[in-house]
DOMAR-531048 format. One record per residue: x negated, y negated, z negated of N, C-alpha, C in turn. Coordinates in steps of 0.1 Angstrom, whole numbers, plus 5000, padded with zeros to 4 digits. Each point is the difference from the previous one (the first is absolute). Layout:
<rs>
XYZXYZXYZ ...
</rs>
This chain:
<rs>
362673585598499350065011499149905008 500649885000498949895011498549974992 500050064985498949944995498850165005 500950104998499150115004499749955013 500949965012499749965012498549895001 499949914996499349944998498750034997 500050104990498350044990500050065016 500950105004498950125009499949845015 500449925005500049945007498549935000 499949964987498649964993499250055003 500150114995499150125001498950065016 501249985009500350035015498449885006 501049894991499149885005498250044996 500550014985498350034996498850105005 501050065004499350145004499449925019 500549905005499649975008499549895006 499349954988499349904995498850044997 500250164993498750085000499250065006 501150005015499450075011499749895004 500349895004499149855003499050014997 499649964988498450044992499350135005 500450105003499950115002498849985013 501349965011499849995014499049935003 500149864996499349885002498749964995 500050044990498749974990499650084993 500150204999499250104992500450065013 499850025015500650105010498650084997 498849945002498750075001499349994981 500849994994499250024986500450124996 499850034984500250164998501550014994 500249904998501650034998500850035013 499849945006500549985015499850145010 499350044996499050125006500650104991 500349964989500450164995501550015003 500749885000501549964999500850085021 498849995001500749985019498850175003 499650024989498950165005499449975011 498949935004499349955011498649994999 498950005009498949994996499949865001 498749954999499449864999499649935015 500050125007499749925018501350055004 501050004995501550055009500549854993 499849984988500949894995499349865003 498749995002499149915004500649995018 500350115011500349955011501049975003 501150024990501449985001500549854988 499349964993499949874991500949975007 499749915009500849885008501050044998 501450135009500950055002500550014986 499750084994500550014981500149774994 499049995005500949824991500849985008 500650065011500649955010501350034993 500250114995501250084998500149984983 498749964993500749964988500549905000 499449925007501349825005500950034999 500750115011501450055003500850034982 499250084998500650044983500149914992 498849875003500649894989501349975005 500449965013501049945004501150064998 500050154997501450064993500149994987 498749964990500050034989500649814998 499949925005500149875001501950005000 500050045013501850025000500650064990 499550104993500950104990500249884989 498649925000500249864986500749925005 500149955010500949915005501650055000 500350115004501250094996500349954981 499150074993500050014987500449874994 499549905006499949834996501549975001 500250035014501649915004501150114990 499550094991500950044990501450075010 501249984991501250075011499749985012 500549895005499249945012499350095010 498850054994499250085006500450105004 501050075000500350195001499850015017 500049925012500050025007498650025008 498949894990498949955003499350174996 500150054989499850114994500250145010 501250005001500050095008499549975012 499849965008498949955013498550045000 499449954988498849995000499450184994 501150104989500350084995500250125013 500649975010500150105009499049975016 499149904995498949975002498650094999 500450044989498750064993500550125003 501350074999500550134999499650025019 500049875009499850085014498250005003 499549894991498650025000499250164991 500849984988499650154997500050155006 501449995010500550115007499150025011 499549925002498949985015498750024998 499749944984498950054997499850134997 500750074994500050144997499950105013 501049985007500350025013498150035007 499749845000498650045010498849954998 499950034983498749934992500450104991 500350044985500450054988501050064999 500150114995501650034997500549944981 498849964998499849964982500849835002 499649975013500949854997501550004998 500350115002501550015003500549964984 499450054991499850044985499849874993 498649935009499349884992501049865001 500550045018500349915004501749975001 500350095007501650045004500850034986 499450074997501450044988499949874989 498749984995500949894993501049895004 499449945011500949905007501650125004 500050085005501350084997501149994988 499050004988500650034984500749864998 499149875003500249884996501449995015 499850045011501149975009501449994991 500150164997500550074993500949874990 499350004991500449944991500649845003 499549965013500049865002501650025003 500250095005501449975013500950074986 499850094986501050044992500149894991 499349915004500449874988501249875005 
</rs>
């Protein structure tokens, strides 16, 4: 089970490493614009605020590796940074998306999941 734990932990991470890139550096291009449904003067006035918050995402996606790294070790580090994302997701859904709950929350849920059955 810890190695399933692990891929989706990965996974958790990657996915928010993408939103990094996402946030920070395509917020106003057409990826970015199609990824977040936005026009080009909404994501252009709000730039700043979006790399503000893909920072944030690297820095969970950074912990979930740092988790991953310290191996056993880590199950604590994991779950921290893991129900991290599950209260960032809940909030986003809450009062931005209901789709983050999906993009964001449940995976980090699945991988919780699996972190604390191993």
């Amino acid at each position: 089970m810890s190695i399933a734990a692990s891929i989706a932990v990965a996974l958790v991470a990657l996915l928010h490493a993408w939103f990094l890139v996402l946030e920070m550096f395509l917020w106003d291009k057409p990826a970015g614009l199609k990824a977040f449904g936005q026009t080009l003067e909404a994501a252009r006035a709000s730039k700043v605020l979006a790399a503000n918050q893909g920072l944030y995402n690297g820095f969970l996606a950074a912990g979930l590796l740092w988790g991953l790294f310290l191996g056993p070790a880590g199950s604590g580090v994991k779950v921290f940074f893991l129900l991290c994302v599950i209260v960032a997701g809940v909030y986003g859904a809450a009062t931005a998306s209901r789709k983050i709950l999906f993009v964001q929350a449940l995976p980090a849920a699945i991988a919780l999941g699996l972190v604390l059955a191993s």
